[in-house]
N, C-alpha and C positions, 0 to 999 in steps of 0.2 A: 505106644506108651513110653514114657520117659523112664530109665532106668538109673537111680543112684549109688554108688558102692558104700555101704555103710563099714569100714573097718572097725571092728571091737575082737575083744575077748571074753571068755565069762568071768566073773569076779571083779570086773573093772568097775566100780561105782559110778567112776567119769561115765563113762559109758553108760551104763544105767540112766543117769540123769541126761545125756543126749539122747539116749532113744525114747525116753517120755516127752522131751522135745518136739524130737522130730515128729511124734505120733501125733502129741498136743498142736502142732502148726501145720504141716501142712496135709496137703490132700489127698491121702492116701489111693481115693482113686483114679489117678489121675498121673498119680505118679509109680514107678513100685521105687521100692527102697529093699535093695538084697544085702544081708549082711555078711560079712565075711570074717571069720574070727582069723587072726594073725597066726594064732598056736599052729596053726594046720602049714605052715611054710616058715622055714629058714629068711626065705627071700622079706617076707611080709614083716617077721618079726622084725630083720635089721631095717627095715622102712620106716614102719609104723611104730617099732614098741616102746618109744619114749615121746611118742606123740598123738596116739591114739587116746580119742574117737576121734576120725577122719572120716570127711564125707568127699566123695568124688564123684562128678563126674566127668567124663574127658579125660583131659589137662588139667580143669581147676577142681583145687582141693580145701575144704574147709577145716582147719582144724582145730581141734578146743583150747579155747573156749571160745565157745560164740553163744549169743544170746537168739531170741526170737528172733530181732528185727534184719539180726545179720544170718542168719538160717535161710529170712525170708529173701534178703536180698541173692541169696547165694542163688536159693533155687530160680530168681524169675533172671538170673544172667547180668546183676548190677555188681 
């Protein structure tokens, strides 16, 4: 199974409104999507914390805003 890195925090809205996304598109079983809140690392936060929700996998990384069809594209590798 394919596994995505979901970066958020709690309290982030943005992020609220991607992970309805993500939940809403695509196929949860088929995929996992594990989330990882940034508060928990020094490292994460100077990555992520003015650019989060970030989706990764690998190398490539999605960052918001993105809509459905770019969500979709992300995950099938376009």
């Amino acid at each position: 199974m394919r596994t995505l890195t979901f970066y958020t925090t709690s309290g982030c809205h943005l992020c609220e409104l991607a992970e309805a996304m993500i939940c809403a598109t695509l196929d949860l079983d088929a995929l996992s999507v594990e989330a990882v809140d940034i508060a928990d690392s020094d490292d994460l936060i100077d990555r992520y914390g003015t650019r989060i929700p970030v989706l990764q996998e690998g190398a490539r990384e999605l960052g918001w805003p993105f809509d459905q069809a770019q969500l979709t594209a992300f995950v099938n590798g376009s």
